[in-house]
N, C-alpha and C positions, 0 to 999 in steps of 0.2 A: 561533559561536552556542552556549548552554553553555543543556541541557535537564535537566529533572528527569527520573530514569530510573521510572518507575512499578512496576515490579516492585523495586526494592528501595529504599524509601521512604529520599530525602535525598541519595542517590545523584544526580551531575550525571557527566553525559560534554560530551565538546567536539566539535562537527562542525565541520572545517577550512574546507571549499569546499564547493560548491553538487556535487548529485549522485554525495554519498558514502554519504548514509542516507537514505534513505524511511519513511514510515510511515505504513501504511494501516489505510482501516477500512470496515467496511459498516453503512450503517443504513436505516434506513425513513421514510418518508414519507406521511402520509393524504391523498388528492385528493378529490374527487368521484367520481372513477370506480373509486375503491381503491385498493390501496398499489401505491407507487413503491418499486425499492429502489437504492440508489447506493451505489459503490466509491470510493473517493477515496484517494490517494496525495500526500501530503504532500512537498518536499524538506525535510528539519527545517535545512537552515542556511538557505536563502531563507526557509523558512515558507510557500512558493508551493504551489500547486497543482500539478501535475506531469501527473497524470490523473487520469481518474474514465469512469465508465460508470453507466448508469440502465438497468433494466429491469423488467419487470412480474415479475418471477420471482427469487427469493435463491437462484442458483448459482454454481459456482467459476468459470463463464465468464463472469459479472458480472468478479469482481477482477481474471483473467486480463486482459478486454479494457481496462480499468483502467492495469495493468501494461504494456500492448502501447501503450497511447496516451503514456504517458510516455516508455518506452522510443525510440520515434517521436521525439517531441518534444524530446526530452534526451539523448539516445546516450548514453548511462552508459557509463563504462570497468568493466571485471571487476575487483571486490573490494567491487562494490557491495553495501551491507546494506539489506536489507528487513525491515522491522519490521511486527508484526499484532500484536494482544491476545492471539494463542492463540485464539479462537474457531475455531470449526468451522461457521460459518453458511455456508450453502448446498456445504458439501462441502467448503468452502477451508482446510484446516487446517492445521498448522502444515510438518506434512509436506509436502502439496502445493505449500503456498506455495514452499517451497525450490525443491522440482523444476521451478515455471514459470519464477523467477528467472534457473535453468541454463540451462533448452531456451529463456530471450527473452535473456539477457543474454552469458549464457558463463558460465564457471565461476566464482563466486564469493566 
């Protein structure tokens, strides 16, 4: 499967096999009863869902439990790359994303 890389505009990478690169994101939701927020993780060569989590509150244990239900669902081998916009919503930043990645998946 061959993606547009977004940070460097024209750039294409190639993903071999399914659960070699993820790539996540968080956004919002209006209901009736007020915002929804959801985690979602992409596999970029299936293009499948992998995991996701919903909750009334934008924090880094939104993407973590995210992260925790693919991980479940998909047993990724170590060398896995996880991919985010760089945001910092609800505390999940670039930083921390790495360090969940290590302590759910192994070294990566």
């Amino acid at each position: 499967m061959r993606s547009r890389g977004r940070e460097h505009p024209g750039s294409v990478f190639t993903v071999e096999a399914p659960n070699r690169v993820w790539a996540g994101d968080l956004t919002y939701i209006w209901t009736g009863e007020g915002w929804l927020y959801l985690a979602v993780l992409l596999d970029l060569y299936s293009r499948r869902v992998v995991g996701w989590a919903m909750g009334q509150r934008l924090t880094g244990e939104l993407a973590e439990q995210a992260l925790t239900m693919a991980v479940m669902n998909r047993t990724p081998r170590a060398g896995l790359v996880h991919h985010s916009d760089r945001g910092s919503q609800g505390g999940f930043n670039r930083s921390t994303q790495h360090w969940v990645v290590r302590r759910i998946v192994g070294t990566c």
